[in-house]
C-alpha positions as CSV (number, residue, x, y, z in Angstrom):
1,X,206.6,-0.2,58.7
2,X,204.9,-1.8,56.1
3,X,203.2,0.2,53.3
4,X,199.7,-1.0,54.1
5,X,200.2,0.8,57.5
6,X,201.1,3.6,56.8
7,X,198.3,4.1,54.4
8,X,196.1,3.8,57.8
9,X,198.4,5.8,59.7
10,X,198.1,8.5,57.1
11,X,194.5,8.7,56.4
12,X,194.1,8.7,60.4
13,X,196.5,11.8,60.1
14,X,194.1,13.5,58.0
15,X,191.0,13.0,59.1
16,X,192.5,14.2,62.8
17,X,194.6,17.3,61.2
18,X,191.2,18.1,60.1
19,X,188.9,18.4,62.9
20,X,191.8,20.1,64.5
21,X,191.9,22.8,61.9
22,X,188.4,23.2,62.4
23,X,188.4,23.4,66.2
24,X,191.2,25.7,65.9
25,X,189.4,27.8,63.1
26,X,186.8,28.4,65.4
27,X,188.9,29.5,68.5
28,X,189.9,32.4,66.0
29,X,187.9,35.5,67.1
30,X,189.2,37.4,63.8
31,X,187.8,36.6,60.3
32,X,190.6,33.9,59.1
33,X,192.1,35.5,55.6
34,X,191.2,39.0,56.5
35,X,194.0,41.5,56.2
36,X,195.3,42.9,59.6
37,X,193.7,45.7,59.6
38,X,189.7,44.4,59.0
39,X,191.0,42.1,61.5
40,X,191.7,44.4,64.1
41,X,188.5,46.4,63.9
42,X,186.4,43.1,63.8
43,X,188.0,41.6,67.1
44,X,185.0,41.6,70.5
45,X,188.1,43.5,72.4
46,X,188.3,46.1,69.9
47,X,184.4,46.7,70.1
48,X,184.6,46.4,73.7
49,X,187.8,49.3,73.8
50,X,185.9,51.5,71.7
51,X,183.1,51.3,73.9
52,X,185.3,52.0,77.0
53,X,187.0,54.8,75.7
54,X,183.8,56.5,74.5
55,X,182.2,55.9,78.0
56,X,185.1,57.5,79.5
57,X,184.9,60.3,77.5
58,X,181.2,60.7,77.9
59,X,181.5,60.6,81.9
60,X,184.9,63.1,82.2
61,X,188.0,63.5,83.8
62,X,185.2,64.0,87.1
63,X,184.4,60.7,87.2
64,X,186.6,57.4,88.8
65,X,184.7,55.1,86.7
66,X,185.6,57.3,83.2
67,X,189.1,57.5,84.2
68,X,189.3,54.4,84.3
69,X,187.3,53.0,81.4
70,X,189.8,55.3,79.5
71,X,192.3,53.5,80.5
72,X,190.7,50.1,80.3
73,X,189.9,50.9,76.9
74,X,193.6,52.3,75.5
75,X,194.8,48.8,77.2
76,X,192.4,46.3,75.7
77,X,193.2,48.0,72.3
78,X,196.6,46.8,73.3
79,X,195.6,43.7,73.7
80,X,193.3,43.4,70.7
81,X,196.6,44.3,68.5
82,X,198.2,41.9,70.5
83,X,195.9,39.1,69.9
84,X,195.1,39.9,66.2
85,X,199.5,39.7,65.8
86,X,198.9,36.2,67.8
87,X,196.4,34.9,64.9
88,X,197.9,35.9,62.2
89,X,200.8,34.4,63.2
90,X,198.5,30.8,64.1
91,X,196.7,31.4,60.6
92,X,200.2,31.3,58.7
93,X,202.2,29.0,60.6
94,X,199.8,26.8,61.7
95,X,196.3,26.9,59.9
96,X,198.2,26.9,56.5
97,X,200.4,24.1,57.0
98,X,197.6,21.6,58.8
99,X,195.1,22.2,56.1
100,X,197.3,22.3,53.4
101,X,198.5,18.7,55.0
102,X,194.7,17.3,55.8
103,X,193.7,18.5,52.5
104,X,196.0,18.4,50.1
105,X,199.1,16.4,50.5
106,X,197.8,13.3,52.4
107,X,195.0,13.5,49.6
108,X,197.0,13.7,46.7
109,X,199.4,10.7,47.7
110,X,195.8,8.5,48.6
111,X,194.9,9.6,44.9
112,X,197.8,7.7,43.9
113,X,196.2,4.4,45.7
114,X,193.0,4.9,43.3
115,X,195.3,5.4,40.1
116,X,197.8,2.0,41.5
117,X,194.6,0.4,41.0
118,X,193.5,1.8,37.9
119,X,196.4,0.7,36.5
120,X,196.3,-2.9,37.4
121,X,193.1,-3.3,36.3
122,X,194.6,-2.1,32.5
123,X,197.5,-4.4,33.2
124,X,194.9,-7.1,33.8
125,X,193.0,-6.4,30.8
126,X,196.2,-6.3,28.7
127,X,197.3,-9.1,29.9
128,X,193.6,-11.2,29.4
129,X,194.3,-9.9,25.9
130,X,197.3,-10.9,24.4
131,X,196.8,-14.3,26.9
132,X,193.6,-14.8,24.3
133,X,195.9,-14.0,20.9
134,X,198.1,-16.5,22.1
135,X,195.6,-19.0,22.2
136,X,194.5,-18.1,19.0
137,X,197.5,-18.4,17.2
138,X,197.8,-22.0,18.2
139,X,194.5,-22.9,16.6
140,X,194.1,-20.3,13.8
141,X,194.5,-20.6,10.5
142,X,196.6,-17.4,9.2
143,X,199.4,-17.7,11.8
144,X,201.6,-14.7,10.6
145,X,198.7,-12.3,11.2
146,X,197.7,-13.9,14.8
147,X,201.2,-13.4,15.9
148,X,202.2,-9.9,14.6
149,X,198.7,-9.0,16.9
150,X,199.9,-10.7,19.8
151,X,203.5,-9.2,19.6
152,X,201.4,-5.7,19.8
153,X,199.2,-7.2,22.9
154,X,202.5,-8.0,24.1
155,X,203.9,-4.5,24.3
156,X,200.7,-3.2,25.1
157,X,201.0,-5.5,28.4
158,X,204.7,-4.7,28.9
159,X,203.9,-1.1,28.5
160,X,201.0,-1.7,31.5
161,X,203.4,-3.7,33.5
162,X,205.7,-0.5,33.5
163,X,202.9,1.7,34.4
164,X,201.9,-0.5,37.4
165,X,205.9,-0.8,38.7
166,X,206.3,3.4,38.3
167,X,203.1,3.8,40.2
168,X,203.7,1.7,42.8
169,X,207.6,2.9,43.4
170,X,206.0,6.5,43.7
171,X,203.0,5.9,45.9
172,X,205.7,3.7,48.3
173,X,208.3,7.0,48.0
174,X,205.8,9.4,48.8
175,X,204.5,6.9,52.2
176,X,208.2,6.5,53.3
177,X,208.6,10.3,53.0
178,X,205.8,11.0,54.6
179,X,206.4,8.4,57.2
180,X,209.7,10.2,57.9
181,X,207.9,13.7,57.9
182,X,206.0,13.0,60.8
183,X,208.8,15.1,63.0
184,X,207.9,17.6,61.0
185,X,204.0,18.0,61.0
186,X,204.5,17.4,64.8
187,X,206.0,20.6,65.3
188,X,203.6,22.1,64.4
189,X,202.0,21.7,67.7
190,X,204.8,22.8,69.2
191,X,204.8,26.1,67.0
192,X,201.5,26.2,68.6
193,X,202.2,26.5,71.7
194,X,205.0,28.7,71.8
195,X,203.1,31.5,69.4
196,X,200.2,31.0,72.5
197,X,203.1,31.5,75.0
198,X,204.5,34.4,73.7
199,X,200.5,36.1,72.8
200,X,200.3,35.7,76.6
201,X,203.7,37.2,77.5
202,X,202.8,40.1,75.6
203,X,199.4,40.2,77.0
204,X,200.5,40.5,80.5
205,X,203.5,42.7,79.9
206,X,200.5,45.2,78.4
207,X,198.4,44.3,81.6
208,X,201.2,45.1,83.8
209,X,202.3,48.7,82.3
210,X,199.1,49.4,82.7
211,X,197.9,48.3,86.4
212,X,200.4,50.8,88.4
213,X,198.8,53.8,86.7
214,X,195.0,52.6,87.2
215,X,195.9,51.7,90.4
216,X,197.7,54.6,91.3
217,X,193.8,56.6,90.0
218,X,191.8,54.3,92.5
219,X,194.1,54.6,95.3
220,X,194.2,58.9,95.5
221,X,190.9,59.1,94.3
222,X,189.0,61.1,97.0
223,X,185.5,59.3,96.8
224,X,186.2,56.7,98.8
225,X,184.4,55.6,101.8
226,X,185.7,56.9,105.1
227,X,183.2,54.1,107.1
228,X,184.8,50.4,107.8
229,X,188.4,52.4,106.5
230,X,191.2,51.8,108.7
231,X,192.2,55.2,110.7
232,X,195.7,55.8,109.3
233,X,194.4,55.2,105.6
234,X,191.9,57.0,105.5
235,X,193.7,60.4,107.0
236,X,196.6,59.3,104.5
237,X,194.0,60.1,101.9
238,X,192.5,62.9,103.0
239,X,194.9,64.7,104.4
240,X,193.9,65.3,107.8
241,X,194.6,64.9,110.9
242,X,191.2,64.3,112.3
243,X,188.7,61.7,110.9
244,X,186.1,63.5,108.2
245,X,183.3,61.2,109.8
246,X,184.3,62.3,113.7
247,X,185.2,65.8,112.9
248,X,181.9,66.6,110.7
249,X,179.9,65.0,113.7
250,X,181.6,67.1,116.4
251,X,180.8,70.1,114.5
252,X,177.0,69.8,114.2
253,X,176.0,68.4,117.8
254,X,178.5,71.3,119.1
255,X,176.2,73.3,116.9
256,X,172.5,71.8,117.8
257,X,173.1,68.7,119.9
258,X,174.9,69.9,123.6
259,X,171.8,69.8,125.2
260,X,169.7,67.3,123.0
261,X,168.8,64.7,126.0
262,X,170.0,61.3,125.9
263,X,172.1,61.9,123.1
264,X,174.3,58.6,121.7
265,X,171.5,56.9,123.8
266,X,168.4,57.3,122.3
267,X,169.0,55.5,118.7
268,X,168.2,57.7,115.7
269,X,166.2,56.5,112.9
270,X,167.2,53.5,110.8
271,X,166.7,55.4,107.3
272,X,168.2,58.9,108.3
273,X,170.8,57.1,109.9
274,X,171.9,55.2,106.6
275,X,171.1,58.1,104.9
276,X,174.2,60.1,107.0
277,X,176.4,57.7,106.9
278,X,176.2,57.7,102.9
279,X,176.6,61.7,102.8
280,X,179.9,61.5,105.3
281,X,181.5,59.0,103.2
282,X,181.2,60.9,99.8
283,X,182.7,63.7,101.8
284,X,179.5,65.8,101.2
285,X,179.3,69.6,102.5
286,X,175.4,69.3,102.0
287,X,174.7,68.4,105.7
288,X,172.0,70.7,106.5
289,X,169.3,69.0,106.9
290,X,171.1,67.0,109.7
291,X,171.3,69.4,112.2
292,X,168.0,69.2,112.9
293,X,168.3,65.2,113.6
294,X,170.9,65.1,116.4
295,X,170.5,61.7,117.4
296,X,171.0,60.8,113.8
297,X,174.5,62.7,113.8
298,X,175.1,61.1,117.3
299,X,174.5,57.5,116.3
300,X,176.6,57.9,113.0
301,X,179.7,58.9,115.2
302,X,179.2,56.0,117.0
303,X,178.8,53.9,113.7
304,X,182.2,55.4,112.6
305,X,184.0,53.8,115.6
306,X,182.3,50.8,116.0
307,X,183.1,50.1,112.3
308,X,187.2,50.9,112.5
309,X,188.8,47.7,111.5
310,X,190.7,48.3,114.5
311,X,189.2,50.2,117.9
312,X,190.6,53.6,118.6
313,X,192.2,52.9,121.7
314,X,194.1,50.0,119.8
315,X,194.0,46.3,119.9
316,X,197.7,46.3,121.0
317,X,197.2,48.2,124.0
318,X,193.4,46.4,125.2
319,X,195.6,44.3,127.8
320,X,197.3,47.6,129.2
321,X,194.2,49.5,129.6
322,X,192.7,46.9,131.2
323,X,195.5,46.6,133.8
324,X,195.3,50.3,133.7
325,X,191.7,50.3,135.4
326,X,192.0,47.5,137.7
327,X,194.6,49.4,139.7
328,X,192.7,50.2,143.0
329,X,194.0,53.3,144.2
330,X,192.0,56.5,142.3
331,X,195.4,58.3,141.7
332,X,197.4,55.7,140.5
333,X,194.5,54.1,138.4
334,X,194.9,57.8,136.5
335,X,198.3,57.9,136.3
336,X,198.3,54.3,134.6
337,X,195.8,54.9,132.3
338,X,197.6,57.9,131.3
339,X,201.1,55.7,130.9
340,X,199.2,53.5,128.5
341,X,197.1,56.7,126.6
342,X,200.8,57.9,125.8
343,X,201.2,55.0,124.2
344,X,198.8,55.5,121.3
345,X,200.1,56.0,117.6
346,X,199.9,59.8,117.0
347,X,197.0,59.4,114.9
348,X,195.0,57.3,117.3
349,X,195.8,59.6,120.2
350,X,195.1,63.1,118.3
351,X,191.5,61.9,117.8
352,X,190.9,60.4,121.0
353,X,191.8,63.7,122.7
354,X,189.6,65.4,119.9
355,X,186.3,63.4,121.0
356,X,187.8,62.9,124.5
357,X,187.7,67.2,124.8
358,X,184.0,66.9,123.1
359,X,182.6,64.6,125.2
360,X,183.8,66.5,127.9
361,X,182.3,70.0,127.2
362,X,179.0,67.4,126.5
363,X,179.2,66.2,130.4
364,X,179.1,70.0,130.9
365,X,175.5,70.1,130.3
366,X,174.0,66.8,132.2
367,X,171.8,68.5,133.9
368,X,170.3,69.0,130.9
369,X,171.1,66.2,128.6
370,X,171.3,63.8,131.2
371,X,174.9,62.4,130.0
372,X,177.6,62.4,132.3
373,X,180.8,61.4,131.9
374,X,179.5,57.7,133.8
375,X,176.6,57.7,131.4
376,X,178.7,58.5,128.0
377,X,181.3,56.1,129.0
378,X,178.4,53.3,129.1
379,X,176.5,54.4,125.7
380,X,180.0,55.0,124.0
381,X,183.0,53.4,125.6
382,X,182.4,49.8,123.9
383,X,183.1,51.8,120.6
384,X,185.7,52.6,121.2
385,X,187.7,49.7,123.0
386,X,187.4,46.0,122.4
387,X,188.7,42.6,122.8
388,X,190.0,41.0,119.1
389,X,188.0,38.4,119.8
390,X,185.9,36.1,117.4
391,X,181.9,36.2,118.5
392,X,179.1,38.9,118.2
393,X,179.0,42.5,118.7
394,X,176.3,41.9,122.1
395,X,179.0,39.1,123.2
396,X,182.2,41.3,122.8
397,X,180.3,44.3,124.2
398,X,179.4,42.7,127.8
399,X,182.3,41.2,128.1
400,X,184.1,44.8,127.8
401,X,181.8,46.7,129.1
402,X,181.9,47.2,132.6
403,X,186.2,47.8,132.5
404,X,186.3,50.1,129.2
405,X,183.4,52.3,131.6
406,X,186.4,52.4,134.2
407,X,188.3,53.3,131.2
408,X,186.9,55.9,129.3
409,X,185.2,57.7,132.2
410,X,188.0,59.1,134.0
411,X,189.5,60.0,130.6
412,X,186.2,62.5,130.0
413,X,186.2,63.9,133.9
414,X,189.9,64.4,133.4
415,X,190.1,65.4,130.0
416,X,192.6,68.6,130.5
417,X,194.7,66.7,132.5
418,X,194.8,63.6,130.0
419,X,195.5,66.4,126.9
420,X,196.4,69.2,128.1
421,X,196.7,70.5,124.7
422,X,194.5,73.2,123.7
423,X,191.9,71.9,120.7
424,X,189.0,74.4,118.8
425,X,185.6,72.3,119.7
426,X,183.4,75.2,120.6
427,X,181.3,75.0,117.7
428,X,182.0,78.3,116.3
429,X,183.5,77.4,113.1
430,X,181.7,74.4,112.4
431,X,179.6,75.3,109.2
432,X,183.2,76.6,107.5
433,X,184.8,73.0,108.9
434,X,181.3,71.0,107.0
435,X,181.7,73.6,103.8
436,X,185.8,73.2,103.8
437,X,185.5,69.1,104.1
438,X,185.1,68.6,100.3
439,X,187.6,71.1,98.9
440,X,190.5,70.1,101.5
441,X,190.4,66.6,100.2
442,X,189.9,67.6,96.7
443,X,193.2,69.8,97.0
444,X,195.1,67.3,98.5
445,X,193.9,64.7,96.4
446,X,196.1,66.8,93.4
447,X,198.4,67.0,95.2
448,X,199.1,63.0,95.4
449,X,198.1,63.0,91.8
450,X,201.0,65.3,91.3
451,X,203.4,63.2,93.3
């Protein structure tokens, strides 16, 4: 490559190295030059962990969201170290060598162009000189005098030649080396990349120490809505054996609601219905005023079913009951549906028989409330089977209706026969049950804590 070219080739080089520093500079979020500790403190994340840690503190070892802004905040100190490491690192291996190429070595060998031509210009000048002396000795008088002048023009333009011939061997060495050099100021891209590389290794080996443990806090934290829950998790979590929602229900219509008429018929209000449904799934004890409100309590049982990811008689089993109550002859029809109810995961089947026994001591009273075991299948029984089938709750709902009522009816007339297991829903214990809901999960919330 000829000299001329890589005179363009170089001052492209720097005026590229340049705006790259800059853009680079300003991707820093530390103060370039700063020591590593100003650094550190003047980093967003380390502002952003100071507030997180102070939050957490400020909200207590009570609250979810203070746990975990704790440990948010100890982490994105991590990281902040982690990142101020990273740009220190950037600053000296990369920052420093790029400017120090854009801005002082490319320079000082272009300076060398502007002195080249200085010097030729001198040469010239010499030269124009001692060419004149010449001249003059050829038509002057005092000959001797003419000529010792030009011999000193002569040197003078000898010494310039020199000059010119030094200057341009240097600015040529320093090209060529730079030429070859260009390996080497590549790299440091390549250093770029790798110190980015290894920032995010780092970054995500901090992330990943840290994601069991703050996982681990949301998963056993207690406070964690029992509505649209599947059945299993949520008596994983609290500890039970029968749903919070269900059981909490039970207890106040045993209490106020067994001969409340039309109850799970007659829809409840919109606003104390929402209002319920909130309170069961921060596993409140405050529940008093509800009692008063049965169909409230009534249509938020039904809310809890309806909103199981999966129905409580099972998806798997829909076919099978199905068959179950198209068998024509009364006594085999129970004895099929009872094949398939044995069928149920333990879960599934320990609270069907727990509102299965509770709708049946509510068909005791029909003559009062009006809701026999024909009429609580029909308000009820599409809660609690349905097709998995795409379309809308009113489309799913009619075309189950009419066989989950030949389901779930005989299973409330024949409740003792179905679970012949004895079960407490008289009602008598039901304020302890409401008052003993939040401190059952709390203590066995520790105890997966301490696991």
């Amino acid at each position: 490559m000829y000299c001329s070219q890589i005179e363009r080739r170089m001052e492209l080089v720097r005026v590229v190295s340049h705006n790259t520093h800059k853009k680079m500079v300003s991707c820093l979020q530390g103060h370039i030059g700063a020591d590593a500790e100003k650094r550190h403190k003047k980093l967003p994340l380390t502002s952003l962990s100071q507030a997180m840690v102070e939050g957490g503190n400020q909200l207590g070892e009570d609250s979810l969201i203070g746990k975990m802004m704790e440990v948010c905040g100890e982490a994105e100190n991590r990281l902040a170290s982690e990142l101020m490491l990273h740009e220190l690192q950037i600053e000296k291996d990369v920052l420093d060598p790029l400017s120090q190429l854009a801005e002082v070595e490319i320079p000082n060998i272009l300076k060398q162009r502007k002195q080249l031509a200085k010097l030729v210009l001198d040469y010239d000048s010499a030269r124009a000189r001692w060419l004149q002396a010449t001249k003059s000795i050829i038509s002057g008088t005092n000959t001797q005098a003419l000529t010792a002048k030009a011999d000193l023009l002569k040197e003078e333009v000898d010494e310039a030649m020199n000059k010119v011939e030094l200057c341009k061997d240097q600015l040529a060495a320093d090209m060529y080396s730079f030429f070859s050099k260009e390996g080497d100021y590549a790299h440091y891209f390549v250093t770029l990349l790798d110190a980015q590389a290894d920032y995010h290794r780092k970054s995500l080996t901090v992330l990943e120490s840290v994601l069991p443990t703050i996982q681990a806090q949301q998963d056993s934290w207690m406070e964690k809505p029992a509505f649209g829950m599947a059945l299993d998790d949520h008596l994983k979590r609290s500890g039970r054996e029968i749903a919070l929602p269900m059981e909490a229900c039970v207890m106040m219509l045993l209490e106020t609601g067994m001969k409340e008429e039309g109850l799970f018929r007659i829809a409840a209000g919109a606003s104390k219905l929402k209002k319920l449904k909130a309170a069961l799934d921060c596993s409140t004890s405050q529940l008093e005023e509800f009692y008063s409100d049965p169909h409230a309590v009534a249509g938020a049982l039904k809310s809890y079913l309806r909103e199981l990811p999966e129905p409580l008689m099972t998806y798997q089993l829909y076919d099978e009951w199905i068959q179950a109550s198209s068998v024509s002859d009364p006594d085999k029809r129970l004895q099929a549906l009872w094949l398939v109810c044995d069928k149920l995961p333990k879960s599934n089947k320990n609270n069907l028989r727990y509102l299965v026994k509770f709708l049946a001591k509510l068909a005791l009273e029909s003559e009062v409330n009006k809701m026999t075991p024909s009429n609580i299948a029909i308000v009820l029984g599409p809660n609690l089977l349905w097709a998995k089938t795409e379309g809308s709750l009113a489309e799913m709902a009619a075309a189950t209706s009419v066989h989950v009522v030949s389901i779930v009816e005989p299973i409330i007339q024949h409740a003792d026969w179905f679970f012949p297991e004895g079960i407490d829903v008289t009602g008598c214990r039901s304020k302890e049950v409401l008052e003993d809901l939040r401190s059952t999960e709390r203590k066995h919330v520790q105890q997966v804590g301490m696991n």
